[in-house]
N, C-alpha and C positions, 0 to 999 in steps of 0.2 A: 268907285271907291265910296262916294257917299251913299250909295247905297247898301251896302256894306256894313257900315258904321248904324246906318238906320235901321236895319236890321238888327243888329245887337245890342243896340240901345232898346228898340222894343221888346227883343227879347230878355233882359238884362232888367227891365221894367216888370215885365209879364212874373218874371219871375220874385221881383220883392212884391210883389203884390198879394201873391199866392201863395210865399213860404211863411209868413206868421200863418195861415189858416191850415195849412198842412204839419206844421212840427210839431205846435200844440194836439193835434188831434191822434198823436201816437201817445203824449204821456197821457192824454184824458182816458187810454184806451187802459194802460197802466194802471191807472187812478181807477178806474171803476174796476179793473180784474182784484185789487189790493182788497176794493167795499166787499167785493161777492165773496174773496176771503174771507174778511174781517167778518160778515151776516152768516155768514157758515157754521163759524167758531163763536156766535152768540147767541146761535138756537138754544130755544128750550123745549121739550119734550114733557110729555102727559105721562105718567104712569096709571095704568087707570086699576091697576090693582090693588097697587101703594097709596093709591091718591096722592100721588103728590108730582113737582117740578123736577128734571135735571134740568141744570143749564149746561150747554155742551161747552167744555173747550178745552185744553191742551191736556189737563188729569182725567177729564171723563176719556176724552179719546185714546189714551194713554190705556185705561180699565178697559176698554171695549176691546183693544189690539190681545190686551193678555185672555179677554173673552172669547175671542174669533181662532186664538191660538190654540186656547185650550179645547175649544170646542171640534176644530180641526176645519175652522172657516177660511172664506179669504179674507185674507186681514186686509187687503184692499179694497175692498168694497166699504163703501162709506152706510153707515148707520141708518139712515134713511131711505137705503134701497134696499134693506131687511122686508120680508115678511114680517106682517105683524105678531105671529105667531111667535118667530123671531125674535122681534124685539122687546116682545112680554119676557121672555127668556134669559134673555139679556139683563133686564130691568129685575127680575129676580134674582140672578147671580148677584147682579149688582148689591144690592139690601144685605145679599150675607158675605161680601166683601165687601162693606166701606173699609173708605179712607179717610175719614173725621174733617173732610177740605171743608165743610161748611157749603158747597155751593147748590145741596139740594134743599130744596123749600117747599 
């Protein structure tokens, strides 16, 4: 019996030892998927026709969707895995549809 008890006592140890180092490491996992969002939605892009900045985020992506629509694209594909050719295309439509957001520079 006492060996038993010794058994689950070291098990029972083994295991507070190793569950702060394990629980933490699923939300860090959380935490960094949230940055690679958040770095996603704070690109900025070159226009090199326009010479100038967009900064991407919820309205630009919003204008590309209605771009990709109208163009008969997939609108799932994210902007950055455009052809360049592409994305000058894009960046032009874009000039004769603003939307006065202020966030190109």
């Amino acid at each position: 019996m006492k060996r038993v008890h010794w058994y689950l006592g070291s098990l029972l140890l083994g295991a507070t030892i190793v569950a702060p180092t394990v629980i933490p490491a699923g939300a860090q996992d959380r935490d960094d998927q949230k940055r690679q969002e958040q770095k996603e939605h704070q690109r900025r892009y070159y226009d090199r026709q326009h010479k100038d900045y967009h900064e991407w985020n919820d309205r630009e992506d919003g204008a590309y969707r209605r771009w990709a629509e109208e163009k008969k694209y997939r609108t799932d594909r994210k902007f950055h895995q455009l052809k360049s050719r592409q994305q000058q295309e894009y960046w032009k439509w874009r000039h004769e549809h603003p939307d006065n957001d202020g966030d190109r520079r």
